[in-house]
FIMARKOL-599839 format. One record per residue (C-alpha): residue in three letters; chain; x, y, z. Coordinates in steps of 0.25 Angstrom, whole numbers, plus 5000, padded with zeros to 4 digits. Example, Ala and Ser with C-alpha at 12.3 -4.5 7.8 and 13.67 -1.06 7.14 Angstrom:
(rec "ala", "A", (5049, 4982, 5031))
(rec "ser", "A", (5055, 4996, 5029))
//
This chain:
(rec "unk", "A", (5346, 5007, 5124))
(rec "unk", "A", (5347, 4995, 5117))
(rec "unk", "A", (5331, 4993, 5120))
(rec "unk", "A", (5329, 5005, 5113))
(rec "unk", "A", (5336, 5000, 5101))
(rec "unk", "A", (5328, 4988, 5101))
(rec "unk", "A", (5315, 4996, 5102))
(rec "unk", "A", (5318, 5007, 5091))
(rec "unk", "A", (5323, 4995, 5082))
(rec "unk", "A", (5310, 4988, 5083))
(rec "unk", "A", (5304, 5000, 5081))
(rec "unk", "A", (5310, 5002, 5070))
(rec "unk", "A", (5309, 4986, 5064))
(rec "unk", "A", (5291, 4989, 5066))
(rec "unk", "A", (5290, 5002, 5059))
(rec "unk", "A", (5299, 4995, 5047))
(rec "unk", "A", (5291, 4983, 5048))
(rec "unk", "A", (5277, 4991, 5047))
(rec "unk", "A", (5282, 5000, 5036))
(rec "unk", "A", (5287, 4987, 5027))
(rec "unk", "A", (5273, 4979, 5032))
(rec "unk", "A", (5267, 4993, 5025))
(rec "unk", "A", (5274, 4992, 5014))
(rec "unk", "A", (5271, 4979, 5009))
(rec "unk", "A", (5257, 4980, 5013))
(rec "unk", "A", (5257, 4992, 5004))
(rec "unk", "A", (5266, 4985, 4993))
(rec "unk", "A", (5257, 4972, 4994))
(rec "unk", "A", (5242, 4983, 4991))
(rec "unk", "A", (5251, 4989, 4978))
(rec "unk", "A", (5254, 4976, 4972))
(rec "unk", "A", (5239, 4970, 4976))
(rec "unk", "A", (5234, 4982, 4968))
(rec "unk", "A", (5243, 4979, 4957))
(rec "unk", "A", (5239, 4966, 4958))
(rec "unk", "A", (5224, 4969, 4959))
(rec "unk", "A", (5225, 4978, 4948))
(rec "unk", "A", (5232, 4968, 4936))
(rec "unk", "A", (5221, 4958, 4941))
(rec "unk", "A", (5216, 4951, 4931))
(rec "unk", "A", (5204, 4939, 4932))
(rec "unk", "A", (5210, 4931, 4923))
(rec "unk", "A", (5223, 4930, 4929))
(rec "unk", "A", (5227, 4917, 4935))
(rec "unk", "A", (5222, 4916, 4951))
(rec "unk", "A", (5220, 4905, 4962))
(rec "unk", "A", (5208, 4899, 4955))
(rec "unk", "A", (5209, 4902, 4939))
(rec "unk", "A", (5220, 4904, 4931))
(rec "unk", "A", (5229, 4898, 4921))
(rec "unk", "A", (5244, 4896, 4923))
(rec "unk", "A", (5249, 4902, 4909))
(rec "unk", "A", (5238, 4914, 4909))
(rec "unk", "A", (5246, 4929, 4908))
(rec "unk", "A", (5242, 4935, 4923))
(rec "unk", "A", (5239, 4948, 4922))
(rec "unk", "A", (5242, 4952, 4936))
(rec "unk", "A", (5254, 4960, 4939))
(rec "unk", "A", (5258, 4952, 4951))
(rec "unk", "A", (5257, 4939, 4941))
(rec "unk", "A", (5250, 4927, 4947))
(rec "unk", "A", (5254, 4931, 4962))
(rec "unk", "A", (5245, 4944, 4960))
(rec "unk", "A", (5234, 4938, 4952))
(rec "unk", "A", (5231, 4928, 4962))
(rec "unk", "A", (5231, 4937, 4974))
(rec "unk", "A", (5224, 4947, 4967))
(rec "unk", "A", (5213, 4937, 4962))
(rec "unk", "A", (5212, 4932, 4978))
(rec "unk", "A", (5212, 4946, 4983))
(rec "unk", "A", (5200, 4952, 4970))
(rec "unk", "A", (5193, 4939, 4971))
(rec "unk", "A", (5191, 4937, 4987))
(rec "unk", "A", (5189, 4952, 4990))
(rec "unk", "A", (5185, 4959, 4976))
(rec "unk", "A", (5188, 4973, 4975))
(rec "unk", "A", (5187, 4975, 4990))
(rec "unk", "A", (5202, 4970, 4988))
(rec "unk", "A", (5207, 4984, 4985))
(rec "unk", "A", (5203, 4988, 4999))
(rec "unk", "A", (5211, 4977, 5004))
(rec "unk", "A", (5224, 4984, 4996))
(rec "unk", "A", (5220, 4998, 5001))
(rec "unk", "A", (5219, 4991, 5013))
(rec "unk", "A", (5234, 4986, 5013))
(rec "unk", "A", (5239, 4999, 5010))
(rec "unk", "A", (5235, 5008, 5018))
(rec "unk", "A", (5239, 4998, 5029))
(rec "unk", "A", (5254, 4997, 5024))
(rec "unk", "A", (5254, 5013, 5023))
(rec "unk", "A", (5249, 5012, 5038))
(rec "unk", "A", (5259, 5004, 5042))
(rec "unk", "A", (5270, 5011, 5035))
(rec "unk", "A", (5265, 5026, 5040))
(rec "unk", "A", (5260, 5020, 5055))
(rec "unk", "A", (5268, 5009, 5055))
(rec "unk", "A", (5259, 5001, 5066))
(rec "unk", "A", (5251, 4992, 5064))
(rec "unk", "A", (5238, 4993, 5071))
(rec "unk", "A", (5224, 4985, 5073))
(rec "unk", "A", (5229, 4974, 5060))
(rec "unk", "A", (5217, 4964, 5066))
(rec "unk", "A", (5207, 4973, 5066))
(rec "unk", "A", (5211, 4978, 5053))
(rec "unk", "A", (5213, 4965, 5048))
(rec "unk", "A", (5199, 4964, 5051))
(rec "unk", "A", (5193, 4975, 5045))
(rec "unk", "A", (5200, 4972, 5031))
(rec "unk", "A", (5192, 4957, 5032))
(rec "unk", "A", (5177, 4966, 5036))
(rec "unk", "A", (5180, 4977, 5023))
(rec "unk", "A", (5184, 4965, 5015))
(rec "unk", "A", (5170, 4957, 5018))
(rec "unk", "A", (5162, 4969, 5018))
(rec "unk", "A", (5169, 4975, 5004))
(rec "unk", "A", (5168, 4963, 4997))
(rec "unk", "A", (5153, 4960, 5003))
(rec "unk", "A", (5151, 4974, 4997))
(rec "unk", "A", (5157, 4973, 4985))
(rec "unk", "A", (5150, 4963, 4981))
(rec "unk", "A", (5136, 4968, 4986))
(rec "unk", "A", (5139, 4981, 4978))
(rec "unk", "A", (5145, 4977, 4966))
(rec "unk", "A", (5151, 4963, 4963))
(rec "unk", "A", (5150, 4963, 4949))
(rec "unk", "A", (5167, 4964, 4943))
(rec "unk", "A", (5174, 4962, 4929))
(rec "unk", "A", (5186, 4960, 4935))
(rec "unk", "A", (5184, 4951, 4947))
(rec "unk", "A", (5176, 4941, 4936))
(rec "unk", "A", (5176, 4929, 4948))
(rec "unk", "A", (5171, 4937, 4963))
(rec "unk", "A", (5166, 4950, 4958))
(rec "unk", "A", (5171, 4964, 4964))
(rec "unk", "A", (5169, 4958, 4979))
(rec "unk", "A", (5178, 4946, 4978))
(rec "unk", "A", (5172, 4933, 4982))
(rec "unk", "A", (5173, 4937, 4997))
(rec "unk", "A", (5161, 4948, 4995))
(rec "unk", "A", (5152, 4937, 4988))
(rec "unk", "A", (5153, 4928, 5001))
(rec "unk", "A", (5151, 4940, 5011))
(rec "unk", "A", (5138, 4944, 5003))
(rec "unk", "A", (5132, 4930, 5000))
(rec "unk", "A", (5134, 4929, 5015))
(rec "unk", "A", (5127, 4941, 5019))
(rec "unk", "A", (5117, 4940, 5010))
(rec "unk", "A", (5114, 4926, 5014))
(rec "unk", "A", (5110, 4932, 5028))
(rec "unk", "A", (5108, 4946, 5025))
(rec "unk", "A", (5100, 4949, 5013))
(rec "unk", "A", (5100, 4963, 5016))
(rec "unk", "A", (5115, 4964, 5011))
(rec "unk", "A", (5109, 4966, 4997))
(rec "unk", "A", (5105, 4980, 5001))
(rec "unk", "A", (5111, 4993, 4998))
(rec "unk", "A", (5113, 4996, 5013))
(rec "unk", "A", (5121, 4983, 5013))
(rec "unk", "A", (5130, 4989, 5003))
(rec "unk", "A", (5133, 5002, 5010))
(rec "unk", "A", (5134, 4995, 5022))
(rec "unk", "A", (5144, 4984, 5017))
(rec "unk", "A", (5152, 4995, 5010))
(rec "unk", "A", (5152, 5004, 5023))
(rec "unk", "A", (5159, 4993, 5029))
(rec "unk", "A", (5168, 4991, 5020))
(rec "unk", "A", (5175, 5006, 5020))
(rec "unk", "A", (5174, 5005, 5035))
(rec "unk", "A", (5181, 4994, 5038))
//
């Protein structure tokens, strides 16, 4: 009897443990979000900045600097990346397993690559993102690489093609 106690407790312990995981995986997208959307060039960051400028950011300086990392290494692709993040916490809350996280894992670093690759192949050109463009400097890298050894990526194929990618991984 007392086994069974053990088992039902532990049982109990996971599927509260997934549920809360869930949660701040979803609290985390929604305060990114807020973070993404009161981003602001000028506000302070890793590499520029001054110390008495007003940040504009809602989260203050934390938010602008990870929002700066997050816009500037993966452009606008990084609101995948949110979306992402919440449909994983409501997964975990609703399922509350935890299945294939390696290969998904995965997956986020191939429709990172190819997003940012076509982003910046498509249209690079931002107002706001004044420093890497709409595809962060991670799609820059990607598509000076390719190009370097396939030319061919400057084709319209090569857009559909990097695009297709994206939206299936």
């Amino acid at each position: 009897m007392s086994i069974n106690i053990l088992n039902n407790l532990a049982d109990f312990l996971k599927k509260r443990t997934f549920e809360l995981v869930g949660l701040v995986l979803i609290f985390l997208s929604v305060a990114l979000t807020i973070s993404f959307i009161t981003y602001s060039p000028n506000d302070p960051s890793f590499i520029y900045g001054e110390e008495n400028h007003i940040i504009k950011n809602f989260f203050g300086i934390y938010g602008s600097i990870v929002s700066d990392f997050l816009l500037q290494s993966f452009g606008l692709i990084a609101f995948l990346l949110l979306a992402t993040f919440i449909s994983w916490g409501f997964k975990l809350i609703l399922k509350k397993q935890l299945e294939k996280i390696i290969l998904k894992m995965f997956f986020i670093v191939l429709y990172l690559i190819f997003g940012c690759t076509f982003i910046y192949a498509a249209y690079n050109k931002s107002f706001w993102l004044i420093d890497n463009g709409n595809s962060g400097f991670l799609g820059e890298i990607t598509y000076v690489f390719l190009y370097k050894y396939f030319p061919i990526i400057e084709k319209q194929y090569s857009n559909i093609f990097l695009f297709a990618c994206t939206i299936i991984f």
